[in-house]
N, CA, C, O and CB atoms as a CASP TS submission, in Angstrom:
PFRMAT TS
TARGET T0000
AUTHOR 0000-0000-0000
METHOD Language model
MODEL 1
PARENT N/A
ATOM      1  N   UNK     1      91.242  86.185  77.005  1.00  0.00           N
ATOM      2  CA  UNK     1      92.537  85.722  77.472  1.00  0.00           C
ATOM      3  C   UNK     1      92.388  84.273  77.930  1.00  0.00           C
ATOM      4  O   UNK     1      91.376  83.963  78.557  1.00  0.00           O
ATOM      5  CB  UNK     1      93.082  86.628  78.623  1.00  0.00           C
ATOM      6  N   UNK     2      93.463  83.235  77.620  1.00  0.00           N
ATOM      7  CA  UNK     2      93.329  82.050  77.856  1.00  0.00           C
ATOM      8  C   UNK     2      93.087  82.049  79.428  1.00  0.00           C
ATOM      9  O   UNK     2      93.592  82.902  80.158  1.00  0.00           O
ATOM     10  CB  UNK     2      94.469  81.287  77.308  1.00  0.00           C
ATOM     11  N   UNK     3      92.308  81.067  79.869  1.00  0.00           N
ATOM     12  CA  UNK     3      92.646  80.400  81.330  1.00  0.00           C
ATOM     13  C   UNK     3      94.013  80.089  81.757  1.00  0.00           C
ATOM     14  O   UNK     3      94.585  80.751  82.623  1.00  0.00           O
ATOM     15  CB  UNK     3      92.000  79.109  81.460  1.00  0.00           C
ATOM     16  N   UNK     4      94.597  78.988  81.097  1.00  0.00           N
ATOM     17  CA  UNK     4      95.465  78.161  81.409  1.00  0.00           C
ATOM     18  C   UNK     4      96.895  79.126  81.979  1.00  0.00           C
ATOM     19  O   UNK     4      97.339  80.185  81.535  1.00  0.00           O
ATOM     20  CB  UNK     4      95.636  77.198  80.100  1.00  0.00           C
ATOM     21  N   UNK     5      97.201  78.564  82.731  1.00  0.00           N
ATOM     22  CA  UNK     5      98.689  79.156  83.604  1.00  0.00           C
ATOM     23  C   UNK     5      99.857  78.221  83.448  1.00  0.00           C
ATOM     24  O   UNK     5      99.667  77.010  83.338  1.00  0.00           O
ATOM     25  CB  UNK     5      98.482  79.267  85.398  1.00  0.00           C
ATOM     26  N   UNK     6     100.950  78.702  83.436  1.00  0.00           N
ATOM     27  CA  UNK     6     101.512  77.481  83.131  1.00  0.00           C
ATOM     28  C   UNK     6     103.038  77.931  84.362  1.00  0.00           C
ATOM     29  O   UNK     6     103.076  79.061  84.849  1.00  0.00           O
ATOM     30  CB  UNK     6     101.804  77.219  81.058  1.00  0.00           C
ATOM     31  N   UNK     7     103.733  77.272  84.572  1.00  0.00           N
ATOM     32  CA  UNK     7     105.069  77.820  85.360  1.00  0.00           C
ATOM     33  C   UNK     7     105.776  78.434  84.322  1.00  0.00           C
ATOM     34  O   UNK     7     105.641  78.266  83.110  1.00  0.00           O
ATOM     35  CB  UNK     7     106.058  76.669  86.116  1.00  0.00           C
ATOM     36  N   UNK     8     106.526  79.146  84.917  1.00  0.00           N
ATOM     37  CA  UNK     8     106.995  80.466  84.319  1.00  0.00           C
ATOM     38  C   UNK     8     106.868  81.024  83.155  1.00  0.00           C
ATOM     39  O   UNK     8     107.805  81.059  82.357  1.00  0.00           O
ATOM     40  CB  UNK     8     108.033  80.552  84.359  1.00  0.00           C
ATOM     41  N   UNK     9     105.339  81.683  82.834  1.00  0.00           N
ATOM     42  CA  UNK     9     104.429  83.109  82.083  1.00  0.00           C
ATOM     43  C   UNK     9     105.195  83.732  82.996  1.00  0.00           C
ATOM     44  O   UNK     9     105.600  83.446  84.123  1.00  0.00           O
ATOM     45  CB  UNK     9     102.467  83.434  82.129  1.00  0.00           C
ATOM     46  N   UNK    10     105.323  84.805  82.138  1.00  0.00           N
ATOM     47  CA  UNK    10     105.660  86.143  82.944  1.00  0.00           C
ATOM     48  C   UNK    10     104.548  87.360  82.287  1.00  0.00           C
ATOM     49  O   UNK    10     104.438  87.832  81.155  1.00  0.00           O
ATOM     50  CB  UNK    10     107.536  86.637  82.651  1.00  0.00           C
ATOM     51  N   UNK    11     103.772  87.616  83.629  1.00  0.00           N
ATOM     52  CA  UNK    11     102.717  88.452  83.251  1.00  0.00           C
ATOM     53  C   UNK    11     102.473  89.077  83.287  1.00  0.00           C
ATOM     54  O   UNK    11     101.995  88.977  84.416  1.00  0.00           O
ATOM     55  CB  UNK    11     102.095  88.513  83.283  1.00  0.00           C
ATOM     56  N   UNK    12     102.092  90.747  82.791  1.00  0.00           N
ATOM     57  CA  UNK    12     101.827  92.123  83.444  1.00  0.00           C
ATOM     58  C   UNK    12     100.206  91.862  83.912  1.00  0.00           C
ATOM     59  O   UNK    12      99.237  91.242  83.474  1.00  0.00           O
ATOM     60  CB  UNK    12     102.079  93.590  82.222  1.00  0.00           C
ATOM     61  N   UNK    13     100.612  92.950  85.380  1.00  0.00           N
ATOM     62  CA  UNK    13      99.854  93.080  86.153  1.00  0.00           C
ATOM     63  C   UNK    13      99.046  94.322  85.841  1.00  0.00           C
ATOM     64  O   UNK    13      99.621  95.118  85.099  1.00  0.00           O
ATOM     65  CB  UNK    13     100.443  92.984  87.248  1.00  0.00           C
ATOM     66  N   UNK    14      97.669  94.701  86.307  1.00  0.00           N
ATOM     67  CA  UNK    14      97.119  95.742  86.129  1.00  0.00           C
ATOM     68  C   UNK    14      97.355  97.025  87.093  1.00  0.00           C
ATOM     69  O   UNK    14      97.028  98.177  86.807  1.00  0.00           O
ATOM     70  CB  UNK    14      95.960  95.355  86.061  1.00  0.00           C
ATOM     71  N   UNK    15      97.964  96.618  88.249  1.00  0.00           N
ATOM     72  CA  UNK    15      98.450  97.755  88.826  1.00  0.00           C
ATOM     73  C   UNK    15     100.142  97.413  89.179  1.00  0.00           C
ATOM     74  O   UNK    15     100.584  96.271  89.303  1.00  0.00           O
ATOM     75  CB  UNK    15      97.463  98.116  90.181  1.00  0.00           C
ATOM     76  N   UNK    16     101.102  98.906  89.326  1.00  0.00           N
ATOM     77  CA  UNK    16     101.986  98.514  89.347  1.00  0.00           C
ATOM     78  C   UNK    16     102.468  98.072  91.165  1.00  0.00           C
ATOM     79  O   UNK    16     101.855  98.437  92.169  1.00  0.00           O
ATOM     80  CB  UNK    16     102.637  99.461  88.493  1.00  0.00           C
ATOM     81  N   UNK    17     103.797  97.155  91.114  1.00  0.00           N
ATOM     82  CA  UNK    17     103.654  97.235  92.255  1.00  0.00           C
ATOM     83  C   UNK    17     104.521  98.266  93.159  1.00  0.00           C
ATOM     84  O   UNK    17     105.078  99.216  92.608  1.00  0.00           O
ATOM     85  CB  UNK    17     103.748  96.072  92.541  1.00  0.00           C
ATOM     86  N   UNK    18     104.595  98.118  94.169  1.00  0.00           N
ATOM     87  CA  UNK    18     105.494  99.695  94.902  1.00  0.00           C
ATOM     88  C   UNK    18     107.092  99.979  94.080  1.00  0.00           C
ATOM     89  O   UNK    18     107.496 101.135  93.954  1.00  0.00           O
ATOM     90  CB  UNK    18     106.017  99.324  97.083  1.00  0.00           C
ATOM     91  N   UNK    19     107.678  99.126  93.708  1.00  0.00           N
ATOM     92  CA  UNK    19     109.018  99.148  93.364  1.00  0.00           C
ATOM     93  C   UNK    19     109.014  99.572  91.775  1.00  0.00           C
ATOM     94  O   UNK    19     110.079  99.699  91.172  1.00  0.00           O
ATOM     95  CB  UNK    19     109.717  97.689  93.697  1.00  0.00           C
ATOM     96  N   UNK    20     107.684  99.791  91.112  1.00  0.00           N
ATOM     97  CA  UNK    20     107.214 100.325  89.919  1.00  0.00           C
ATOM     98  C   UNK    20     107.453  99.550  88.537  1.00  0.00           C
ATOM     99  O   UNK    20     107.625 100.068  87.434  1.00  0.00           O
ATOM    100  CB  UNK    20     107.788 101.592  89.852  1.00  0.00           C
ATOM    101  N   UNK    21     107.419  98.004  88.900  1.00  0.00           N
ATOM    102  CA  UNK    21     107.558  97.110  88.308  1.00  0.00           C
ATOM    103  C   UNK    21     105.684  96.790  88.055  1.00  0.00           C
ATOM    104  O   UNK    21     104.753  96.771  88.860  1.00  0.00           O
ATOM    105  CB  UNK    21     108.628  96.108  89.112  1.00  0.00           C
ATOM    106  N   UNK    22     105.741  96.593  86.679  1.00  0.00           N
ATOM    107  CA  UNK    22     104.168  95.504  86.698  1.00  0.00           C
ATOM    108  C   UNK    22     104.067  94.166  86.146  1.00  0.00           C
ATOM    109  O   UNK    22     103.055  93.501  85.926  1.00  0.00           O
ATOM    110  CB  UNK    22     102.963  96.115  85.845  1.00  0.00           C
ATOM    111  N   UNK    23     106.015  93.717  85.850  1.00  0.00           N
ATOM    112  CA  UNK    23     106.320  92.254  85.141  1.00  0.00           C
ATOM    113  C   UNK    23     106.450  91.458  86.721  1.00  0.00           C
ATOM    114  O   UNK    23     107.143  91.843  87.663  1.00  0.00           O
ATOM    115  CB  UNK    23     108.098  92.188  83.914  1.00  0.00           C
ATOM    116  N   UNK    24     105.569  90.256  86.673  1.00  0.00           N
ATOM    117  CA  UNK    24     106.091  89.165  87.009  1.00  0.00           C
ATOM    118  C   UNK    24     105.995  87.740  86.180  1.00  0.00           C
ATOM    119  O   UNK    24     105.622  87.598  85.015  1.00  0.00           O
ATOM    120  CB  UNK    24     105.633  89.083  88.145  1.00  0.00           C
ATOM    121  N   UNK    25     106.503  86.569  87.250  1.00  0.00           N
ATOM    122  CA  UNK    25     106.696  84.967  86.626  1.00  0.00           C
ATOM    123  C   UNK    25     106.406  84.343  87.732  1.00  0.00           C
ATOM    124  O   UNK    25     106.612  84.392  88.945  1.00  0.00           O
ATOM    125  CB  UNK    25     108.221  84.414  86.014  1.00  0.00           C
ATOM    126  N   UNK    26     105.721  83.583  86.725  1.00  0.00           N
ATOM    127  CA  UNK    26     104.803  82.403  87.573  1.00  0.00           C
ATOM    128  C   UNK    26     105.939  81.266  88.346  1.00  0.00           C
ATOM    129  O   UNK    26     106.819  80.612  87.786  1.00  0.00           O
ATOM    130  CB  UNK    26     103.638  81.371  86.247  1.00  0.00           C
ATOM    131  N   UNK    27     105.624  81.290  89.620  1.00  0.00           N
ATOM    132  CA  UNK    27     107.017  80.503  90.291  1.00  0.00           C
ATOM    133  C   UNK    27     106.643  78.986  90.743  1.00  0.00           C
ATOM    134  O   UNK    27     107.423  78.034  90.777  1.00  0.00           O
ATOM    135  CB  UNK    27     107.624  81.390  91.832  1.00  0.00           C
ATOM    136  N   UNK    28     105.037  78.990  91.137  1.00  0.00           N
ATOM    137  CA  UNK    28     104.129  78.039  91.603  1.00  0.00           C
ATOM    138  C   UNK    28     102.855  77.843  91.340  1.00  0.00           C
ATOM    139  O   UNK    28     102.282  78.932  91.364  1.00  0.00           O
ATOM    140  CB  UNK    28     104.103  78.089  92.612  1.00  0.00           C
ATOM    141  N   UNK    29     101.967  76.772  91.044  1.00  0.00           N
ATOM    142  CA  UNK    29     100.815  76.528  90.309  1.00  0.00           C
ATOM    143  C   UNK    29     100.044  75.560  91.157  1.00  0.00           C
ATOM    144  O   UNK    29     100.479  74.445  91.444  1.00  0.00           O
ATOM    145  CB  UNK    29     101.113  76.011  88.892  1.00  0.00           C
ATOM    146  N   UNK    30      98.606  76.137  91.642  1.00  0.00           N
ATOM    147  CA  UNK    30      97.929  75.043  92.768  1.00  0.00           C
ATOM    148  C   UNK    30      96.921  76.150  92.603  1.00  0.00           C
ATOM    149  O   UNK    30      96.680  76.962  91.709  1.00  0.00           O
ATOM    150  CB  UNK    30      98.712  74.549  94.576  1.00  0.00           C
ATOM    151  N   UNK    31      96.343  75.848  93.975  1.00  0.00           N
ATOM    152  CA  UNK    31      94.676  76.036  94.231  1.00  0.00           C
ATOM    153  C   UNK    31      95.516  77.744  94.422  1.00  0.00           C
ATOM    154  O   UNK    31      94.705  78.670  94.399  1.00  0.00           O
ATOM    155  CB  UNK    31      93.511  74.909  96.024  1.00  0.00           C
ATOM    156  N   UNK    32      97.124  78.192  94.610  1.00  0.00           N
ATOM    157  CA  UNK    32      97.055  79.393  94.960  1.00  0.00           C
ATOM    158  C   UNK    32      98.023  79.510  94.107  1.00  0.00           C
ATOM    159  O   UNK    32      98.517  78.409  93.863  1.00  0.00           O
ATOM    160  CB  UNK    32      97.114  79.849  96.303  1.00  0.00           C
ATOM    161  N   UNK    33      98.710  80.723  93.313  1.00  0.00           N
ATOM    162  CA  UNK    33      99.693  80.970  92.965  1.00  0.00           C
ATOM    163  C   UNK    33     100.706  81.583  92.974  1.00  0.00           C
ATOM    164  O   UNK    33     100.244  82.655  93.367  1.00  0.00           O
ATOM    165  CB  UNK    33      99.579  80.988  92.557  1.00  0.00           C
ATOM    166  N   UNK    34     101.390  81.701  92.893  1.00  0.00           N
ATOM    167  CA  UNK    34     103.042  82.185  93.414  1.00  0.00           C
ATOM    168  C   UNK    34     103.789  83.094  92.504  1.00  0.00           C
ATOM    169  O   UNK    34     104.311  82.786  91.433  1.00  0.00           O
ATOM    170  CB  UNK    34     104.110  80.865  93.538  1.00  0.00           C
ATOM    171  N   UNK    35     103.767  84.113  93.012  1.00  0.00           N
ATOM    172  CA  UNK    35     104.750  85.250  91.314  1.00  0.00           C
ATOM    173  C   UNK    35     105.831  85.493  92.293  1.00  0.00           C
ATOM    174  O   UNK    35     105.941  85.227  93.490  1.00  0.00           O
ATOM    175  CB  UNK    35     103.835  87.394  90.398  1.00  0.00           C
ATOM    176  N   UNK    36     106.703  86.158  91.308  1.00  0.00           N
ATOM    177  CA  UNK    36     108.000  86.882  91.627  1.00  0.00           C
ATOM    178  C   UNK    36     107.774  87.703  90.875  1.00  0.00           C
ATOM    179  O   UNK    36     107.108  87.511  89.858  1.00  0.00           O
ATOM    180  CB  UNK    36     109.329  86.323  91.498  1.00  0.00           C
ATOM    181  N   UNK    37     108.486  89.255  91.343  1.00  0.00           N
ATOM    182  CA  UNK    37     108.421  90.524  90.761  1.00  0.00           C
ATOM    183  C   UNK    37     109.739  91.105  90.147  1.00  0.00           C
ATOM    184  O   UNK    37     110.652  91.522  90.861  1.00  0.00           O
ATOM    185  CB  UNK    37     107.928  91.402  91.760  1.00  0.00           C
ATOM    186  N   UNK    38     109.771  91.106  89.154  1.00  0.00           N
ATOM    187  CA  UNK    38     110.462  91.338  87.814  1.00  0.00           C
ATOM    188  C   UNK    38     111.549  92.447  88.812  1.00  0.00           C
ATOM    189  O   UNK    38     112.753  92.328  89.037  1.00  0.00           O
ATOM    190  CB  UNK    38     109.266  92.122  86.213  1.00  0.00           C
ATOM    191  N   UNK    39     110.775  93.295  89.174  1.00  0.00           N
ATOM    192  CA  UNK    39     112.067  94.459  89.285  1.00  0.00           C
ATOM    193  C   UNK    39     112.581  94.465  91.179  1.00  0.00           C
ATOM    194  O   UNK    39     113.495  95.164  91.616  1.00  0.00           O
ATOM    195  CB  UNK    39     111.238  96.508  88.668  1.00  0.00           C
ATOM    196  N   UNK    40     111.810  93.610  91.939  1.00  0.00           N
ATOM    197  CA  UNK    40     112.682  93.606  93.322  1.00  0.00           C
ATOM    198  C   UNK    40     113.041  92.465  93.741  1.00  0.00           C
ATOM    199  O   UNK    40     113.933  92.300  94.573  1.00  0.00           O
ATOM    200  CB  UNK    40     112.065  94.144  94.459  1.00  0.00           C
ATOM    201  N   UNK    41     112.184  91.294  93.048  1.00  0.00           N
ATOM    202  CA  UNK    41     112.256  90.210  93.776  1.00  0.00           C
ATOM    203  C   UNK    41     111.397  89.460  94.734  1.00  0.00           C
ATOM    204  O   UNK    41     111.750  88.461  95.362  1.00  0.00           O
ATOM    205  CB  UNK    41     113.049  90.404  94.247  1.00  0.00           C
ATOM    206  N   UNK    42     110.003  90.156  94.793  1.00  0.00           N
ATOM    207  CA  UNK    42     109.601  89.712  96.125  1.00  0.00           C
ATOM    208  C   UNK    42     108.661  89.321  95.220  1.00  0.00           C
ATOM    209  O   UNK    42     108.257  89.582  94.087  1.00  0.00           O
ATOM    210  CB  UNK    42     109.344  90.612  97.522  1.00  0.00           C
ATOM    211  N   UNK    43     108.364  88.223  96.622  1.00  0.00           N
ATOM    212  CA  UNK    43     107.667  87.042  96.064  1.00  0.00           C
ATOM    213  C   UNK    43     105.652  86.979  96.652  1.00  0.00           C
ATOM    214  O   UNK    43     105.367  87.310  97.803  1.00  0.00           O
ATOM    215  CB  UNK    43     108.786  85.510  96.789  1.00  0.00           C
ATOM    216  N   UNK    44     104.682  86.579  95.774  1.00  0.00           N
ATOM    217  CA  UNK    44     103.608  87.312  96.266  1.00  0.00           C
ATOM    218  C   UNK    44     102.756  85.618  95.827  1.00  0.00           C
ATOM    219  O   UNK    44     103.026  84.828  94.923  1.00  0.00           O
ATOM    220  CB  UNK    44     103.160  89.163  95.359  1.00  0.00           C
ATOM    221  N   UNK    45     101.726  85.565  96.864  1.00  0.00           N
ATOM    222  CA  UNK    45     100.987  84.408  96.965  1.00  0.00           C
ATOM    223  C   UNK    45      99.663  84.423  96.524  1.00  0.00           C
ATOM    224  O   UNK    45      99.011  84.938  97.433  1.00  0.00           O
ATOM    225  CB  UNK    45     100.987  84.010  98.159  1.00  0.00           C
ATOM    226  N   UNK    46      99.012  84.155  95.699  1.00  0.00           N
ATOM    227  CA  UNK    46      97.456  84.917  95.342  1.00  0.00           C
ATOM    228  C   UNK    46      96.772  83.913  95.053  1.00  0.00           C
ATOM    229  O   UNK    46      97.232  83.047  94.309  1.00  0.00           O
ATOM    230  CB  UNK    46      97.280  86.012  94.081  1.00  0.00           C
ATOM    231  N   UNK    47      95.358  83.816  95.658  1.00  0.00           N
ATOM    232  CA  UNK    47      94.193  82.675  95.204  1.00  0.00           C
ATOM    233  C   UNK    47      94.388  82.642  93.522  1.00  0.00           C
ATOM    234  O   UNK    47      95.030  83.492  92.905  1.00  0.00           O
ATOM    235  CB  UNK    47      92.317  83.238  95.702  1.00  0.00           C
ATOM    236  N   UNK    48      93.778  81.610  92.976  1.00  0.00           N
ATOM    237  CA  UNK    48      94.106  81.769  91.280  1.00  0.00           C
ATOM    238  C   UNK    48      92.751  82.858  91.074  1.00  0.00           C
ATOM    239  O   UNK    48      92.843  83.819  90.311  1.00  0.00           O
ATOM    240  CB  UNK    48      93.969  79.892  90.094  1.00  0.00           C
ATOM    241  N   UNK    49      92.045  82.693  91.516  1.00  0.00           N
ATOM    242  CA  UNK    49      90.588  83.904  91.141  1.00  0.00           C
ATOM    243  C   UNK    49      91.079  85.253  91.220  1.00  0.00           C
ATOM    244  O   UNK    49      90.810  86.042  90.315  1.00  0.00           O
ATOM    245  CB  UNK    49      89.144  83.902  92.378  1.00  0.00           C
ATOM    246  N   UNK    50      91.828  85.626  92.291  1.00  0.00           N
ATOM    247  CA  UNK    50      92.629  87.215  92.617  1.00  0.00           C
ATOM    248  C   UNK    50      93.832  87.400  91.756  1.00  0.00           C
ATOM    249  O   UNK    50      94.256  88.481  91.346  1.00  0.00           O
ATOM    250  CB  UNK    50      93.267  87.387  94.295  1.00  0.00           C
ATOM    251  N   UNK    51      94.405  86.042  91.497  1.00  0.00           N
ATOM    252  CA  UNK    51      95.551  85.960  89.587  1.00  0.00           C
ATOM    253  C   UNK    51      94.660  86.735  89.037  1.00  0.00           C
ATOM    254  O   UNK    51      94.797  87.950  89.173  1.00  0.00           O
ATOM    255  CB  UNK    51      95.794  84.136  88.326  1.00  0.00           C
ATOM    256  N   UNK    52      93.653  86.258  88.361  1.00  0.00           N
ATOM    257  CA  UNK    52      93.150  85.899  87.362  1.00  0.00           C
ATOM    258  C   UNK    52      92.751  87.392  87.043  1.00  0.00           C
ATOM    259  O   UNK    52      93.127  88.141  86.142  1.00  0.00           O
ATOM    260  CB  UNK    52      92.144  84.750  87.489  1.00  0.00           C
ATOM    261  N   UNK    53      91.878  87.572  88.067  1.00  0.00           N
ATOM    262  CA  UNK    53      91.488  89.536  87.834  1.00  0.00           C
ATOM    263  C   UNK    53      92.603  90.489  87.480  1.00  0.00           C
ATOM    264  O   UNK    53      92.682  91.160  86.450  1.00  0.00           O
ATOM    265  CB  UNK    53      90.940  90.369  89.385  1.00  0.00           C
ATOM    266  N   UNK    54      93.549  90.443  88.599  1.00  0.00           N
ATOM    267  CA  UNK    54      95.091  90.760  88.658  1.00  0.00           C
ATOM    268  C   UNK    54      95.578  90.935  87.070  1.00  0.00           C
ATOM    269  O   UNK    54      95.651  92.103  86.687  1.00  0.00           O
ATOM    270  CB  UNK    54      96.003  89.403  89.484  1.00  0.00           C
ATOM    271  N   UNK    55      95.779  90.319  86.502  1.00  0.00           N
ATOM    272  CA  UNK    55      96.343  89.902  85.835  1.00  0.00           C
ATOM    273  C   UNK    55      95.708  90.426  84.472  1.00  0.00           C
ATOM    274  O   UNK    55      94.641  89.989  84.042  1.00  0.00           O
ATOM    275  CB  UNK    55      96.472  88.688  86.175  1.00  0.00           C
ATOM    276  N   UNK    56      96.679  91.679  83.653  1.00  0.00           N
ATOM    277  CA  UNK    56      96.769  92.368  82.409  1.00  0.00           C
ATOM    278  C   UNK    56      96.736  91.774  80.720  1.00  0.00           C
ATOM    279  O   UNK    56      96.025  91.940  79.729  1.00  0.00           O
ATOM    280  CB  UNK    56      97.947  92.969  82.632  1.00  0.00           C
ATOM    281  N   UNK    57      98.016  90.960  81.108  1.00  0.00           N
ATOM    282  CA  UNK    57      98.109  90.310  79.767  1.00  0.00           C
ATOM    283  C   UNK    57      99.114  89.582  79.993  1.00  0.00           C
ATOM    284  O   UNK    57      99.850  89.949  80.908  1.00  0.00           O
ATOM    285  CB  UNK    57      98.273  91.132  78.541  1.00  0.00           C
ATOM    286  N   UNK    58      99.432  88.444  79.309  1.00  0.00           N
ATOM    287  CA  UNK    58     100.787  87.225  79.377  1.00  0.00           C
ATOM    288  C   UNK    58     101.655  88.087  77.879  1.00  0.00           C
ATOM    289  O   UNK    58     101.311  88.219  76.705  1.00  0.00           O
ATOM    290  CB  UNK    58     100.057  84.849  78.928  1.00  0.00           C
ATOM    291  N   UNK    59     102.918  88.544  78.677  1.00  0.00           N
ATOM    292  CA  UNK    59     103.935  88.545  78.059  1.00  0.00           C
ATOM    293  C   UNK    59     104.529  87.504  77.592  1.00  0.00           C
ATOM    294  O   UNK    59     105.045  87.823  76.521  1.00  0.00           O
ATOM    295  CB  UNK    59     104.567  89.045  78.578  1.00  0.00           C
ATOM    296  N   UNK    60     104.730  86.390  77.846  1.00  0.00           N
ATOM    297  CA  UNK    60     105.839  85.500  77.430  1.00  0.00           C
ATOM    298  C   UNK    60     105.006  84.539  78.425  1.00  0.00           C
ATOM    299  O   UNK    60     104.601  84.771  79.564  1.00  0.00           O
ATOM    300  CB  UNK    60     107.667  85.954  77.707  1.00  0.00           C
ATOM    301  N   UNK    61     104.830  82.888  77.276  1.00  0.00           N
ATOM    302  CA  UNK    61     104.183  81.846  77.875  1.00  0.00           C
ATOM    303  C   UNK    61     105.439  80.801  78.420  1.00  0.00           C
ATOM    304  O   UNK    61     106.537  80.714  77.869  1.00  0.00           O
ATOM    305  CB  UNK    61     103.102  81.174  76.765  1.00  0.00           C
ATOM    306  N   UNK    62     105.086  80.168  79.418  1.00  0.00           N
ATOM    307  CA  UNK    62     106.474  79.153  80.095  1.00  0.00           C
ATOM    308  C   UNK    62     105.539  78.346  79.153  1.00  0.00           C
ATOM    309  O   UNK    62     104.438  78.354  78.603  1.00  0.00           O
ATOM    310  CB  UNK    62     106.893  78.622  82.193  1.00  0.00           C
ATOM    311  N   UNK    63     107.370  77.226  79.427  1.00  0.00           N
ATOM    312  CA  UNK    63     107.385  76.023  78.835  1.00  0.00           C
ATOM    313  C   UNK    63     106.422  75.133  78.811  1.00  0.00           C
ATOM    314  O   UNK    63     105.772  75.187  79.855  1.00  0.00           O
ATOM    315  CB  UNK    63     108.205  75.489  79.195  1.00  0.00           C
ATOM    316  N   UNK    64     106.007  74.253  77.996  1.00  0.00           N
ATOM    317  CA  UNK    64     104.697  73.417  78.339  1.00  0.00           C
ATOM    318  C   UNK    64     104.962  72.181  79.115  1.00  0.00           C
ATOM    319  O   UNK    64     105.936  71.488  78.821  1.00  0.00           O
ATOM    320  CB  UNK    64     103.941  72.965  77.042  1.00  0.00           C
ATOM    321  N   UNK    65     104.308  71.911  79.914  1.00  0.00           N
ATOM    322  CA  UNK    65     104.757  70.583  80.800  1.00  0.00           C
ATOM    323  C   UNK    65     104.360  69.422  80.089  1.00  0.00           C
ATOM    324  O   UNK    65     103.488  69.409  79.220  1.00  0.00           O
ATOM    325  CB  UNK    65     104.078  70.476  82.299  1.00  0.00           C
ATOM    326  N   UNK    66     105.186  68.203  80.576  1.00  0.00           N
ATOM    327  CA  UNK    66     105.239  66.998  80.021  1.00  0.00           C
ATOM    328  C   UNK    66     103.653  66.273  80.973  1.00  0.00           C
ATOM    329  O   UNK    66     103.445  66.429  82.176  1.00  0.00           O
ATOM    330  CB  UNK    66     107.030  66.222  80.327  1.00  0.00           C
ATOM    331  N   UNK    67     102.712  65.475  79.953  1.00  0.00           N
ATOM    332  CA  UNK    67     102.022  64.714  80.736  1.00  0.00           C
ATOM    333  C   UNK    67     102.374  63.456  81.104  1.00  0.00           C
ATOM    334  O   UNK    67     103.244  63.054  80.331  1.00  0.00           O
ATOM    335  CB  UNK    67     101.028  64.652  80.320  1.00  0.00           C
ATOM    336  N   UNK    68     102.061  62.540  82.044  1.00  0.00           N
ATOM    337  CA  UNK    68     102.853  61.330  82.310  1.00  0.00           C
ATOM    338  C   UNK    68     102.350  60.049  81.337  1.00  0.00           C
ATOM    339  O   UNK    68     102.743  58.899  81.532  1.00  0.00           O
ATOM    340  CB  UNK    68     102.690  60.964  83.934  1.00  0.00           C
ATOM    341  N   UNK    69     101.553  60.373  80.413  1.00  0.00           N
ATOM    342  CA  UNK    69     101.638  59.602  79.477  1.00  0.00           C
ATOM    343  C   UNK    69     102.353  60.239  78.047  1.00  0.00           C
ATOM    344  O   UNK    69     102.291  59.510  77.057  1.00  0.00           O
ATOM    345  CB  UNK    69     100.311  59.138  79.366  1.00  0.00           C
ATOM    346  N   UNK    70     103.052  61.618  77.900  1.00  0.00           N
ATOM    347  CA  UNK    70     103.921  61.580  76.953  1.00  0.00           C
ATOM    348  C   UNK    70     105.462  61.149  77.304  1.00  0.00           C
ATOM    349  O   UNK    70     106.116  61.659  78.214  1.00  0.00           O
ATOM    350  CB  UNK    70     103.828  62.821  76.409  1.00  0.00           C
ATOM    351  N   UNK    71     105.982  60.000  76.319  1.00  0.00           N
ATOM    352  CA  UNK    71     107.370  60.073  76.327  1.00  0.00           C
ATOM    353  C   UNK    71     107.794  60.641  75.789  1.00  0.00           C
ATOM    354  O   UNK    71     107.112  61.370  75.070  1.00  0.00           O
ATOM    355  CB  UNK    71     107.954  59.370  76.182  1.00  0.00           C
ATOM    356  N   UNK    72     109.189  60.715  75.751  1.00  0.00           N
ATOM    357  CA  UNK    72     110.291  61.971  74.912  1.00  0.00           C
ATOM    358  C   UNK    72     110.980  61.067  74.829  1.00  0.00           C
ATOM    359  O   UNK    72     111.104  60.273  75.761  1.00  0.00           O
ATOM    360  CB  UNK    72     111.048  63.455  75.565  1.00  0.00           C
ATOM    361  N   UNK    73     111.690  60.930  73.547  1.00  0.00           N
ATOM    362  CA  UNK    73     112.894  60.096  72.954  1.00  0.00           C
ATOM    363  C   UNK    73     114.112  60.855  72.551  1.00  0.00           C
ATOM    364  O   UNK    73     115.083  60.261  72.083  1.00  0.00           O
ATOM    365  CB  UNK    73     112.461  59.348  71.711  1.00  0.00           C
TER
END
């Protein structure tokens, strides 16, 4: 499975969570990361190493970000 994370993957998780959802989306990207849960809403904060285990398979990859040396015309 790739490394790379990107803002909003939406990813299944390996366990489900209480509300019996295992989809979330990536909300925030840093030294920690930030999901939202597909079926309640709540929002969960995780080192990227505890992502990384966490984390089943990428359903659906977010958009790719612009680097500040690409322009768009």
């Amino acid at each position: 499975m790739t490394e790379e994370i990107r803002l909003g993957d939406q990813v299944q998780t390996r366990k489900k969570h209480p509300c019996g959802s295992d989809e979330w989306t990536v909300i925030r990207i840093g030294a920690d990361i930030k999901i939202r849960c597909h079926g309640c809403g709540r929002i969960v904060m995780l080192d990227r190493q505890d992502f990384l285990r966490r984390r089943k398979r990428l359903i659906a990859q977010g958009p790719e970000t612009q680097t500040k040396g690409d322009t768009a015309l």
